[in-house]
Backbone bond lengths (Angstrom), bond angles and torsions (degrees), N, CA, C in turn:
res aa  C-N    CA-C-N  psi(-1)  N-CA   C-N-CA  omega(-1)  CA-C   N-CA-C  phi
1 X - - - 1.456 - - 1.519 110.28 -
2 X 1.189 115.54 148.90 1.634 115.10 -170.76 1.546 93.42 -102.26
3 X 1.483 112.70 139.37 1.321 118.83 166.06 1.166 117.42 -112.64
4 X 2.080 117.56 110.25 1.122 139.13 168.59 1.506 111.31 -17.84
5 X 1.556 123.63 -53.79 1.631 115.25 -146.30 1.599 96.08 -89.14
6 X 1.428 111.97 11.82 1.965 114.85 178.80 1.638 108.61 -72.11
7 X 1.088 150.20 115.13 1.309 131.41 172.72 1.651 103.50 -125.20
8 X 0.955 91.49 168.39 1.533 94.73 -177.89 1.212 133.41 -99.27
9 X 1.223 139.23 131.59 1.798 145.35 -165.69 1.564 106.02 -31.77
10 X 1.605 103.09 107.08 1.918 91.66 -177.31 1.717 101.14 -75.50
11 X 0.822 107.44 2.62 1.658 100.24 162.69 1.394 133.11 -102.35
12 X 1.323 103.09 18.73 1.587 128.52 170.76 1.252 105.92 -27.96
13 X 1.545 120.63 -93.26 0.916 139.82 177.96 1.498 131.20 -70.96
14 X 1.771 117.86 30.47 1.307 110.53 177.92 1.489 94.62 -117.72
15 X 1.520 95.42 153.81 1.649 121.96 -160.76 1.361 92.23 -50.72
16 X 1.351 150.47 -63.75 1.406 151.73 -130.77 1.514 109.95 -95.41
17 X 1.845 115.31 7.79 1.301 108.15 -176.51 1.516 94.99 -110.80
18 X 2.087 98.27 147.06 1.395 110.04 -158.99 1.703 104.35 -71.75
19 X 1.539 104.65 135.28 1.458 104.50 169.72 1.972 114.77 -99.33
20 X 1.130 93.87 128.76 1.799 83.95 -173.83 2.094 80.89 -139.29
21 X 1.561 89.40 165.35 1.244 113.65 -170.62 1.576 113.39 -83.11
22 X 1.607 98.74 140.46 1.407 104.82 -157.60 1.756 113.60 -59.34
23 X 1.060 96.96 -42.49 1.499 104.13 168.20 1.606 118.62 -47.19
24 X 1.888 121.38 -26.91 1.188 96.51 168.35 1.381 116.74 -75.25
25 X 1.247 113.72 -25.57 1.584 117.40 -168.42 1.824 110.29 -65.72
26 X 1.397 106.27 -28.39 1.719 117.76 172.66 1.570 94.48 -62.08
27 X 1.157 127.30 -48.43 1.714 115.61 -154.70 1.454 98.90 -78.72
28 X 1.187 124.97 -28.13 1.953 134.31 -172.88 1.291 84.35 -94.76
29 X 0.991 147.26 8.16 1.735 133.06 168.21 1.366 103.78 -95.38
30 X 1.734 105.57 -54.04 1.537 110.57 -158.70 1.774 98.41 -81.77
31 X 1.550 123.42 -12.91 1.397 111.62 173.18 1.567 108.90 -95.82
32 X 1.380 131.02 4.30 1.420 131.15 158.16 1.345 101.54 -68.99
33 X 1.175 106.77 -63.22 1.825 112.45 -176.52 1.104 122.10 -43.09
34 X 1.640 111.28 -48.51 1.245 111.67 168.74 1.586 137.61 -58.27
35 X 2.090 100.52 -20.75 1.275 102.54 174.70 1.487 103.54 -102.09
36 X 0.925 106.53 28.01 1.996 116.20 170.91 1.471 98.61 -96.97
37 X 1.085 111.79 -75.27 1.335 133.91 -164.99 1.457 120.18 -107.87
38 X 1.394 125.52 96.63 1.472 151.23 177.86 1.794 99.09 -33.69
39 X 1.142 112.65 -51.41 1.380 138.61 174.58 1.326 124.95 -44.65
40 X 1.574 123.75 -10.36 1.508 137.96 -157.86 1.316 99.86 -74.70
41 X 1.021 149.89 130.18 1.269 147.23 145.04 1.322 110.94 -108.91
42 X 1.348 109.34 128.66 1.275 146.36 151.91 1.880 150.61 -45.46
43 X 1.377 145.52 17.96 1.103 128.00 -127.92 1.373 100.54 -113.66
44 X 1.452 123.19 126.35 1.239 135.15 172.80 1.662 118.33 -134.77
45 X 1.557 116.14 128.07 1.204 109.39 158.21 1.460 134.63 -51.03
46 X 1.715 126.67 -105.57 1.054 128.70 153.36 1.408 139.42 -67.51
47 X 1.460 121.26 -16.21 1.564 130.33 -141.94 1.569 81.29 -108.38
48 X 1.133 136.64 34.33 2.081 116.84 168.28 1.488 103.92 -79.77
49 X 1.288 121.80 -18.27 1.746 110.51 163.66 1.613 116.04 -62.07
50 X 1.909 104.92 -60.90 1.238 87.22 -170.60 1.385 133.39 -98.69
51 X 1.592 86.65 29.13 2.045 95.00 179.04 1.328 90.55 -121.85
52 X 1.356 124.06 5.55 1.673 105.13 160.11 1.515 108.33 89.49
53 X 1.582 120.04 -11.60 1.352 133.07 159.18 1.719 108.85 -14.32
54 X 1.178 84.55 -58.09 2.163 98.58 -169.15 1.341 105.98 -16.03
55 X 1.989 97.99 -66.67 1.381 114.87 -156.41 1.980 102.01 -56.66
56 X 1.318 131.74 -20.07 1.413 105.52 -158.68 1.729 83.53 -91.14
57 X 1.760 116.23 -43.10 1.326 79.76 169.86 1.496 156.60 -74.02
58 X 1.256 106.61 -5.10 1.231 120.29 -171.41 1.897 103.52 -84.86
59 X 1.178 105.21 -15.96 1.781 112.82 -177.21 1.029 94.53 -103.10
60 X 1.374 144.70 -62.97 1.543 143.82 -140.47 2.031 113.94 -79.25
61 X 2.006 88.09 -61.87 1.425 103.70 -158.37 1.843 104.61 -66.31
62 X 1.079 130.53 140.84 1.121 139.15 148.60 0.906 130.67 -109.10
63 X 1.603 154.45 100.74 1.033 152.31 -133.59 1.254 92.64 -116.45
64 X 1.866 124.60 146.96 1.109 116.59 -164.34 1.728 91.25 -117.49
């Protein structure tokens, strides 16, 4: 369902806002989630460098 009260950054489109690659914003998504929700699972073959994977394990997992 789409929620009406979402709007979008009116500074979207001005020159001085930082552009970074979507893939970092996936790895700071999936390690918020992960510190939301204990429950996050994770599964990646090779690509945890360039989808930013690293960060949830390197913050989250503790291996006992």
């Amino acid at each position: 369902m789409l929620n009406p009260k979402l709007k979008l950054n009116p500074k979207l489109f001005n020159q001085d806002v930082e552009q970074v690659p979507i893939r970092k914003g996936f790895g700071q998504g999936l390690l918020l989630a992960g510190e939301i929700d204990k429950n996050v699972v994770a599964l990646c073959a090779d690509l945890t460098e360039s989808t930013q994977m690293h960060c949830f394990q390197r913050d989250l997992l503790k291996w006992e």
